[in-house]
Structure formats: structure tokens, C-alpha cells
N, C-alpha and C positions, 0 to 999 in steps of 0.2 A: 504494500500500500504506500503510495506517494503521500506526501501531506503538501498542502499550500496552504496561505494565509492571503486574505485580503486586508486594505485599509485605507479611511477616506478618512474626512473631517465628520463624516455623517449626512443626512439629510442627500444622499445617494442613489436612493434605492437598493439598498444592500440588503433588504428583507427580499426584496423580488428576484434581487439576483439569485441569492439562497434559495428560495423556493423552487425556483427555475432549475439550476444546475442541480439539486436537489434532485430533481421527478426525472433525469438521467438512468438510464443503466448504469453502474457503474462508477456513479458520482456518490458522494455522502458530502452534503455540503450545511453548516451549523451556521444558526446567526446566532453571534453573541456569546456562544456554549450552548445554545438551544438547538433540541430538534429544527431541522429547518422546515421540514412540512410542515407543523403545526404551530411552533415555535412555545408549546404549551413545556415541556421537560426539559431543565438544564440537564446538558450531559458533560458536560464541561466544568470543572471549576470556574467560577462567575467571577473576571475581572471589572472593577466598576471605581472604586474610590481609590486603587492602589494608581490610578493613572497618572493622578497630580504629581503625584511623587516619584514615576518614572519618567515623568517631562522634564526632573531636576537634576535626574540620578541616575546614570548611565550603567552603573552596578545595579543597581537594582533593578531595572529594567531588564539584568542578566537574570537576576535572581528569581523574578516575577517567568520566566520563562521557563528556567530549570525545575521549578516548582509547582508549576502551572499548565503550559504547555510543553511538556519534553513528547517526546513520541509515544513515552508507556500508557499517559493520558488519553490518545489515541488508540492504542492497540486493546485497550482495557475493554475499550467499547464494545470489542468482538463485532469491528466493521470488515466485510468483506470484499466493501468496496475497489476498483483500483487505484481512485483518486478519494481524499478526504483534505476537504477546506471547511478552515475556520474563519469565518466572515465579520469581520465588527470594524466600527470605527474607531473603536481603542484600542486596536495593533497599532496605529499611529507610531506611537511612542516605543513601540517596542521592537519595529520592525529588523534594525539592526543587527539586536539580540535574539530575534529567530531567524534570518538568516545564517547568523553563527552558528547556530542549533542546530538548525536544520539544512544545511548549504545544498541540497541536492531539493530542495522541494519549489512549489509555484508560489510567484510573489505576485499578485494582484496589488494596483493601486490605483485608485477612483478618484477624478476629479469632477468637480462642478464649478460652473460660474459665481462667482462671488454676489453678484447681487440675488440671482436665485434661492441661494443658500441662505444669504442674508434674511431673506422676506420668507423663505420654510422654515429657519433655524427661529427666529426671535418671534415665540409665542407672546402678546399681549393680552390674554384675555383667555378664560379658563384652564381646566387641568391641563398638561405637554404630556401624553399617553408614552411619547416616544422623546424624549426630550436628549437634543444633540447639541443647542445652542444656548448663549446667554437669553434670559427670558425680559422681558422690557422690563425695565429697572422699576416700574412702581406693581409689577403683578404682585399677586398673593401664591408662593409656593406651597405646594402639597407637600406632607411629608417624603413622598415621593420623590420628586423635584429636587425637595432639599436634598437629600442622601446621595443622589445621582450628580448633584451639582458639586459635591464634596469633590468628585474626581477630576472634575472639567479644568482644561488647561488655563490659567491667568496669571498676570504677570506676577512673576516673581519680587517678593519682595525688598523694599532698598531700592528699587529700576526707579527710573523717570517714569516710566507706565503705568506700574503699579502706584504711582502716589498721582497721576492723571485718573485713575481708572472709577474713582465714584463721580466724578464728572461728566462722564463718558455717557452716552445713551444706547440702549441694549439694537440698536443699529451698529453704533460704533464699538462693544466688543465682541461683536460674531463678526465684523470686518478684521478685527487684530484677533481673533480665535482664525479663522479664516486663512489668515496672509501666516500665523506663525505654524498653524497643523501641515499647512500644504508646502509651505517653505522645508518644513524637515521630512516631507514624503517628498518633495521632487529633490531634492539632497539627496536620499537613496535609489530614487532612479537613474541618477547621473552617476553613480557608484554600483550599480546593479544593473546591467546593460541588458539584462534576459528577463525584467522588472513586465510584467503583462499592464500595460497603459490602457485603461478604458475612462471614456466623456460618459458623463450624464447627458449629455445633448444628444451624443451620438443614440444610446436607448431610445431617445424620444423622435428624432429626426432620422437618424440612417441605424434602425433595428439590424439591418443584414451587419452590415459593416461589424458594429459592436459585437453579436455574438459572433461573428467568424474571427475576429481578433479575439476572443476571450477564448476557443475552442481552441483554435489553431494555437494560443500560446500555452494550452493545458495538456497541449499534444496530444486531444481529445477529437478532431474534428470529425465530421459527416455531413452528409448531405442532410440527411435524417433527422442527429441530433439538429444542425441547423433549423430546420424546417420547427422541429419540436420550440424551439424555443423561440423562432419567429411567431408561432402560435401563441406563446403564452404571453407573449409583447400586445400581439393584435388583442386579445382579452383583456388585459389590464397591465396597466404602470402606475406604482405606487407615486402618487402626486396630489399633494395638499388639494382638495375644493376650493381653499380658501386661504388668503394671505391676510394677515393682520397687520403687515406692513405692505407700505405703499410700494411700487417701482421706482429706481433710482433716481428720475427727472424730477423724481415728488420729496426724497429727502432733502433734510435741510442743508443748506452752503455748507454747515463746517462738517457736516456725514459724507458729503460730496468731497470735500476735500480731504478727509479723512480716510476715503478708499484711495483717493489718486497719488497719497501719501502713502499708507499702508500695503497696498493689495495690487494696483493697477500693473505696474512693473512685475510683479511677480504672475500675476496673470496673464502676462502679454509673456511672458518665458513661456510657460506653460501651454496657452493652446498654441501657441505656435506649432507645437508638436502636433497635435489634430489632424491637420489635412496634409502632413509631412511623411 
């Protein structure tokens, strides 16, 4: 059994992708440490609050890995599978230290547009069911919320950021959550050259393209499997109803100028790769 891992900022579609690679022959693919079909059973040891701590801590980051995901974590499961992925947006941080671990397995890394992310990620207004972003600074958190926000990446403290950051509007820290996750995932793709690059745009705009690069780098491909999951695209893509923030034209001058500071540069690196 092969292992790979995926890793985004979140607000990805990384539940669809799981579910998708999932209903494969042959695939076993987990979102989070969950069954991926139903996502109801952690099988996984649940990484969630240690993440903070391995955005600071390059050891422990190792630690979290050898402890958490080593392959016996994997084998224990009595998967059959040929291929088994573990899917979440908090490998982020750890990506590194599973390649170390694992040198021979698949590294998926997901991007999305920053302002999209911005306007899925920053809930204003009742419970974050799936919460990947800072939530607008005057919500009410659920206990929920709270415990999961414990892990979320922010600046360290002592930084200039960090002593900006209660000033900031929950626009302006899923822009700096945003520009620092992706900044250390395209850091490892430039260091990992066999790194599996998939867009969120491309899922919603060119389906074929996405899954036959996500196949073709699993060394999974078919015409078949293709087809299958052209299917499961044309059925559903996991995408908000509803934005509780506005589109970028509509945020305020200093949000606007705070992407073109934080993010914009670093996005313009990034899809460059896209149509490349």
C-alpha cells in the first residue's frame, strides 16, 4: 500500500475530493482521519489544536508525524487498498515532516484564489459547521469554533502582526492566514518537484483537466476512473450557497490594500503555474 497526503489552507473542496477518490477501486482516501464516504468514524488519530504549535516548531511537527501518522497508523487499519490518502488542510504545516517519513508516497497540494477563500473562509453570522478561517471579529463562537480555532495559524507572538492583529478585520486575517499557509505549501512544491499541483478553479471550470492531473500524478489513471469522477463533478461540488462576505470590488480601501500587500505577489507566483 502506497500512502499520500494532501494539503490546502482549507475551504478546497477537500471533502469532495475524498469522497470522490474514495468510491475508486482501489483508493482508500480519509478526510481529516475520517472515513471518507461518510466522514461519520475517525480512523485516524485527530490532529486539530497541535497545528498552532507545529507552525512554530519544526520538531514537533516531526514529532506530530512519528506519532500520529507513521505508516503503522495506516497498516493498522487492515486497508487493502493500493493507494491510501490522508486528506486535510492541517498537513499544511506538517508537510515536510511527512515527506521525511514517508519519501516514497503522493504529495497533493491545493490551491484557491484568495479572494474566494476569503469570502468561504470568514463566517459572519451563525455556527462554521466546517470552520477553516478566521471568523468576522464581532461573531459569537461555539464551543466548537472555539477548540478548533485553538489550532489555527496567527501570528506569532512579539511580530509586528501579531501586535496589528486585533485591528485587523476577519477579511484581513484569512488574507495573512491565506498568503502565510500557501506561502509554506508553494515553498514545498518548489522543493518537491513530483508535488501533485491541483486549482480549485480548475474542479469548477476545466473538471477533465483536474482529475486527469490528480490521477495521472497518483499513477492511478483510466479512462474509466476519469469518467467516474467526471461524474461525481457533474453531480455536485462542494461550494458555499452563500457568502457572508462581499466580493473584492466591495471590500474596504485598507482590505484592498491589504491583499495587494499580503497575498497578491504571492498569488501571481502561484497560478502562474495553472495554464503552465
Amino acid at each position: 500500500m502506497k500512502l499520500g497526503f494532501c494539503a490546502s489552507t482549507g475551504r478546497t473542496a477537500t471533502t469532495f475530493l475524498a469522497k470522490t477518490l474514495d468510491s475508486l477501486t482501489g483508493i482508500t482516501a480519509l478526510h481529516e482521519g475520517y472515513d471518507g464516504k461518510t466522514h461519520q468514524k475517525p480512523l485516524l488519530p485527530l490532529i486539530n489544536i497541535h497545528n498552532a504549535r507545529a507552525w512554530r516548531d519544526a520538531s514537533y511537527a516531526t514529532e506530530l508525524v512519528t506519532t500520529m501518522r507513521d505508516r503503522e497508523h495506516f497498516v493498522g487499519l487492515g486497508i487493502s487498498s493500493r493507494i491510501c490518502l490522508d486528506i486535510a488542510y492541517y498537513n499544511a504545516p506538517l508537510m515536510s515532516s511527512l515527506i521525511s517519513r514517508h519519501p516514497d508516497g503522493y504529495f497533493i497540494v491545493m490551491f484557491r484564489r484568495c479572494e474566494s477563500f476569503v469570502q468561504s473562509a470568514t463566517v459572519t453570522r451563525g455556527e462554521d459547521l466546517t470552520p477553516a478561517g478566521w471568523p468576522g471579529v464581532n461573531k459569537p463562537l461555539s464551543p466548537r469554533e472555539q477548540f478548533i480555532a485553538m489550532g489555527r495559524l496567527k501570528p506569532e507572538k512579539g511580530t509586528k502582526d501579531a501586535e496589528l492583529w486585533q485591528n485587523w478585520s476577519g477579511i484581513c486575517r484569512n488574507i495573512w492566514l491565506w498568503a502565510n499557509v500557501n506561502q509554506a505549501l508553494i515553498n514545498f512544491v518548489n522543493t518537491n518537484k513530483n508535488s501533485i499541483v491541483l486549482f480549485y478553479e480548475d474542479l469548477i471550470e476545466r473538471p477533465e483537466h483536474f482529475w486527469k492531473t490528480c490521477l495521472e500524478g497518483l499513477n492511478y489513471f483510466s479512462d474509466g476512473r476519469l469518467q467516474q469522477c467526471l461524474l461525481a463533478s457533474n453531480e455536485k461540488v462542494n461550494k458555499r450557497k452563500y457568502y457572508g462576505i462581499d466580493p473584492f470590488a466591495m471590500w474596504g480601501a485598507g482590505e484592498q490594500n491589504f491583499y495587494r500587500t499580503y497575498a497578491k505577489p504571492l498569488e501571481d507566483e502561484i497560478y502562474e503555474r495553472r495554464f503552465n
